[in-house]
C-alpha atoms as an extended CHARMM CRD file, in Angstrom:
* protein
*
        98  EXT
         1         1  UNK       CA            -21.3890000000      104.4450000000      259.3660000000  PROA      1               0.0000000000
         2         2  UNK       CA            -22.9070000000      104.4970000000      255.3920000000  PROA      2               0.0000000000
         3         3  UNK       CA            -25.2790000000      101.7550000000      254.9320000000  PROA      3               0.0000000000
         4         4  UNK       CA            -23.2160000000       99.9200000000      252.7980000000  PROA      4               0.0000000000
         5         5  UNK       CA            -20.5760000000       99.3060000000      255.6050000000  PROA      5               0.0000000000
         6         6  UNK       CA            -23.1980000000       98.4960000000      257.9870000000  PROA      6               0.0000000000
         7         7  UNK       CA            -24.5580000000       95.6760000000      255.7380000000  PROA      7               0.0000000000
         8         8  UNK       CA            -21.1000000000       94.2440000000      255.0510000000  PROA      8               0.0000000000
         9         9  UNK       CA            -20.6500000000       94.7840000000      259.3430000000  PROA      9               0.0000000000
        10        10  UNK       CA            -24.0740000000       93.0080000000      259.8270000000  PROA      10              0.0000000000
        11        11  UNK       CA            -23.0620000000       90.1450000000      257.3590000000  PROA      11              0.0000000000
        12        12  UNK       CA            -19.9580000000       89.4360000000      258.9320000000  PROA      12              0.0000000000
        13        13  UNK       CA            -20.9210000000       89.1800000000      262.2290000000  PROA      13              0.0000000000
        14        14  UNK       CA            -23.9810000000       87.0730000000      261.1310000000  PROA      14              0.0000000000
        15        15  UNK       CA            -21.3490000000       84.4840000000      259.6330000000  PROA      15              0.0000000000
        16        16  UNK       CA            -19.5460000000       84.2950000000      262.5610000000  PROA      16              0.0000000000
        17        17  UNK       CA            -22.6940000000       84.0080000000      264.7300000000  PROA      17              0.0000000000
        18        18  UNK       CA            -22.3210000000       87.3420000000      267.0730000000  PROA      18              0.0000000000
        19        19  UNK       CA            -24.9200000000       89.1560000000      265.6960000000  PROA      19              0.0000000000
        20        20  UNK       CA            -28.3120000000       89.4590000000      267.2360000000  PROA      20              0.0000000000
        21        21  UNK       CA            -30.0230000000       88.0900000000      264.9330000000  PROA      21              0.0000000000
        22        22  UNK       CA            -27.3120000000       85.0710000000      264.6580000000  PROA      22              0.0000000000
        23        23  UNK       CA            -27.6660000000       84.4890000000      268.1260000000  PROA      23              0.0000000000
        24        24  UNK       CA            -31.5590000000       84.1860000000      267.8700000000  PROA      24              0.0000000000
        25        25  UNK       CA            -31.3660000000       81.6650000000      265.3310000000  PROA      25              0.0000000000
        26        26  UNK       CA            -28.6810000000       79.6290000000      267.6920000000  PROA      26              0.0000000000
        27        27  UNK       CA            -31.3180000000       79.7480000000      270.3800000000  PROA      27              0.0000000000
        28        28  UNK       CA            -34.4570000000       77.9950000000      267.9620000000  PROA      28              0.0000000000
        29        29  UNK       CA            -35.8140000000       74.6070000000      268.6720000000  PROA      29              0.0000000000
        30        30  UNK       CA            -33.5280000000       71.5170000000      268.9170000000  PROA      30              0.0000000000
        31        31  UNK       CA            -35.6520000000       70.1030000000      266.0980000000  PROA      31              0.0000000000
        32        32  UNK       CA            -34.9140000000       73.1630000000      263.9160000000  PROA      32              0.0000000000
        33        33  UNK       CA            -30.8320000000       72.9520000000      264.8560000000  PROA      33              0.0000000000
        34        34  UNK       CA            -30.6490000000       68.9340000000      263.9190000000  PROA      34              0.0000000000
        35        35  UNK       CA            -28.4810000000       68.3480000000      261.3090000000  PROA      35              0.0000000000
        36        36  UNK       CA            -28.6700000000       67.4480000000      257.6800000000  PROA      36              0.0000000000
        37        37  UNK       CA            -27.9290000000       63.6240000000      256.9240000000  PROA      37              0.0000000000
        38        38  UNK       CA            -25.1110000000       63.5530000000      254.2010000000  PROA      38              0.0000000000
        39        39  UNK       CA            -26.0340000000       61.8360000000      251.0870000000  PROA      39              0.0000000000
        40        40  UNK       CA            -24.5310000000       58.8420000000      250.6940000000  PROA      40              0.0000000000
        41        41  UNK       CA            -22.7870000000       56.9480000000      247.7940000000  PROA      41              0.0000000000
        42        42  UNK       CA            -24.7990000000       53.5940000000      247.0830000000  PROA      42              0.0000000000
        43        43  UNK       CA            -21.7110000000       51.6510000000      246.2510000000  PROA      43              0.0000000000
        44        44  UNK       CA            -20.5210000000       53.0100000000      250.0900000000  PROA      44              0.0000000000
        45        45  UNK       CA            -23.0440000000       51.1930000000      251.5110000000  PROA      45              0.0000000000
        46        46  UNK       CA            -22.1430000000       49.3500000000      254.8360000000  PROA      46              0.0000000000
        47        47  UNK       CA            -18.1380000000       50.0190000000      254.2470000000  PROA      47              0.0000000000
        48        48  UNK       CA            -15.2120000000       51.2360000000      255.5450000000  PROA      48              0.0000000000
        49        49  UNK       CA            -12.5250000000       52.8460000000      254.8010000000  PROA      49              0.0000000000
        50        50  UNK       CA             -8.6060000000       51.1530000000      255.1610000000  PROA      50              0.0000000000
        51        51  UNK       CA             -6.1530000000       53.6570000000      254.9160000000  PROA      51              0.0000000000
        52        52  UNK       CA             -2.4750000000       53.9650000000      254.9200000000  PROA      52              0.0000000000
        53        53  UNK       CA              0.3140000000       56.3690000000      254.3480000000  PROA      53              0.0000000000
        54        54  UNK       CA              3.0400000000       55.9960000000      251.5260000000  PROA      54              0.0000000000
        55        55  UNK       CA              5.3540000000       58.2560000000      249.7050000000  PROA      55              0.0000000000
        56        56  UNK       CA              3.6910000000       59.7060000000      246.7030000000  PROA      56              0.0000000000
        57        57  UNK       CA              5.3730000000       57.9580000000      244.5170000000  PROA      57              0.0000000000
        58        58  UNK       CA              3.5240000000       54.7190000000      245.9090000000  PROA      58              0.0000000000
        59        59  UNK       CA              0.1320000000       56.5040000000      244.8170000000  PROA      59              0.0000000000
        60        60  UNK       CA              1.3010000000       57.5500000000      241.2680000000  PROA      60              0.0000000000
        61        61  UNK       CA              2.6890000000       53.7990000000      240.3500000000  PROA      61              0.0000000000
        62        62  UNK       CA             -0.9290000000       52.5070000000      241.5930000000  PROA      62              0.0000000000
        63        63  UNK       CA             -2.7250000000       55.0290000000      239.6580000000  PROA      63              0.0000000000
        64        64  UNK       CA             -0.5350000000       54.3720000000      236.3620000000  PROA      64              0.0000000000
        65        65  UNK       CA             -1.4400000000       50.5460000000      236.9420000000  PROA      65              0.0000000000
        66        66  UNK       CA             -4.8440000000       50.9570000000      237.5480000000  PROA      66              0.0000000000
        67        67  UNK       CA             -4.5690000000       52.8790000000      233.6680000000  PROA      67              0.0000000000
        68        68  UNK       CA             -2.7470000000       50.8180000000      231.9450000000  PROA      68              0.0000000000
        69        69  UNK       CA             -4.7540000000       47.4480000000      233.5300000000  PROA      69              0.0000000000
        70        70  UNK       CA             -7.8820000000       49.0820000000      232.2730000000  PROA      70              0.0000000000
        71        71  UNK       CA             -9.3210000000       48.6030000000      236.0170000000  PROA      71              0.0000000000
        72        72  UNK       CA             -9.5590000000       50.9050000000      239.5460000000  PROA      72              0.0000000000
        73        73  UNK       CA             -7.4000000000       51.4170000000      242.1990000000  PROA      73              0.0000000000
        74        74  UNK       CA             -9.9600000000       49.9880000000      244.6770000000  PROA      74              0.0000000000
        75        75  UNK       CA             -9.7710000000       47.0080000000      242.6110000000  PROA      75              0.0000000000
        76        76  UNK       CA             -6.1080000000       47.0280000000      242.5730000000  PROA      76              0.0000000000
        77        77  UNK       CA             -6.2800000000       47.5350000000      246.6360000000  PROA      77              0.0000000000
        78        78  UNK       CA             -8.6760000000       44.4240000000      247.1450000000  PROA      78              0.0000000000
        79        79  UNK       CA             -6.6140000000       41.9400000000      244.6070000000  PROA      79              0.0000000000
        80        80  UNK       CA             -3.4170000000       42.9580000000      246.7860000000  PROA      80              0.0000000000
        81        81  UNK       CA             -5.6570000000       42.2390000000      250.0030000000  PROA      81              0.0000000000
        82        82  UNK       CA             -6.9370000000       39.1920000000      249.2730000000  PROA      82              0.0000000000
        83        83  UNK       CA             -3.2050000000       38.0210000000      248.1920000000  PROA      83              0.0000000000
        84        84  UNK       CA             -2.5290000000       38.8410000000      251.1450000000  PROA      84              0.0000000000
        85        85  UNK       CA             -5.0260000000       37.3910000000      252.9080000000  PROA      85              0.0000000000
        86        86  UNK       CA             -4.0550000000       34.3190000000      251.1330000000  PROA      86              0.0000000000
        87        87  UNK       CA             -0.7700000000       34.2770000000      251.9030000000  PROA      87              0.0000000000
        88        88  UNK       CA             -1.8530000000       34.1370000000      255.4940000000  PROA      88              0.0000000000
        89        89  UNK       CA             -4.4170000000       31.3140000000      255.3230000000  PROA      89              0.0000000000
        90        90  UNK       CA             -7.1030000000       33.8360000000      255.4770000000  PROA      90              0.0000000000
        91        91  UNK       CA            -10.4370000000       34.1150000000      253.2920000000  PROA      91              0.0000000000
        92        92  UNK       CA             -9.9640000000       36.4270000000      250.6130000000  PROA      92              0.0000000000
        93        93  UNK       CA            -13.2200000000       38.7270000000      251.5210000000  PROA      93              0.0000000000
        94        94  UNK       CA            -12.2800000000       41.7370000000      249.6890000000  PROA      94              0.0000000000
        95        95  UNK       CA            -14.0440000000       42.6360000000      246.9290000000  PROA      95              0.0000000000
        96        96  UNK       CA            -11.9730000000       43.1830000000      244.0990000000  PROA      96              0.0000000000
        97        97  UNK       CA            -14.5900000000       44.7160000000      242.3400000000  PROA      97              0.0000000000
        98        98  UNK       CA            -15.9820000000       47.6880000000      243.8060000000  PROA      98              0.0000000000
């Protein structure tokens, strides 16, 4: 085999760990296999994420609001909760802006 195939060989099996060499480095340390903490958005900070599915169309209007309101969708999303949470005798905790 030329070298050059053998290098391309050598890299593909690293990537998909069943080279040698790949599976030496799977067998390090457990402190050297911990994983990397993501970095996190500031403004994410101790939330969650409410989700829902809608027909696209839904997600254009809301976008074209959000423009022409000057404002966010995620402030769009939390005036529309805490209507609703109005509606329904509840506190409105959702904070419209962020």
């Amino acid at each position: 085999m030329p070298a050059k195939s053998a290098d391309l060989r050598r890299a593909i099996l690293d990537q998909a760990g069943r080279s040698p060499a790949a599976k030496r480095d799977r067998t390090a340390s457990p402190e050297d296999a911990s994983p990397q903490p993501r970095a996190a958005q500031p403004g994410r900070a101790g939330k969650v994420s409410v989700t829902g599915h809608f027909a696209p169309e839904v997600r254009r209007q809301l976008k074209r609001l959000a423009v022409e309101s000057d404002t966010t969708v995620q402030a769009l999303l939390g005036e529309a909760l805490n209507d609703l949470f109005a509606k329904h005798g509840l506190a409105e905790i959702a904070d419209a802006d962020s």
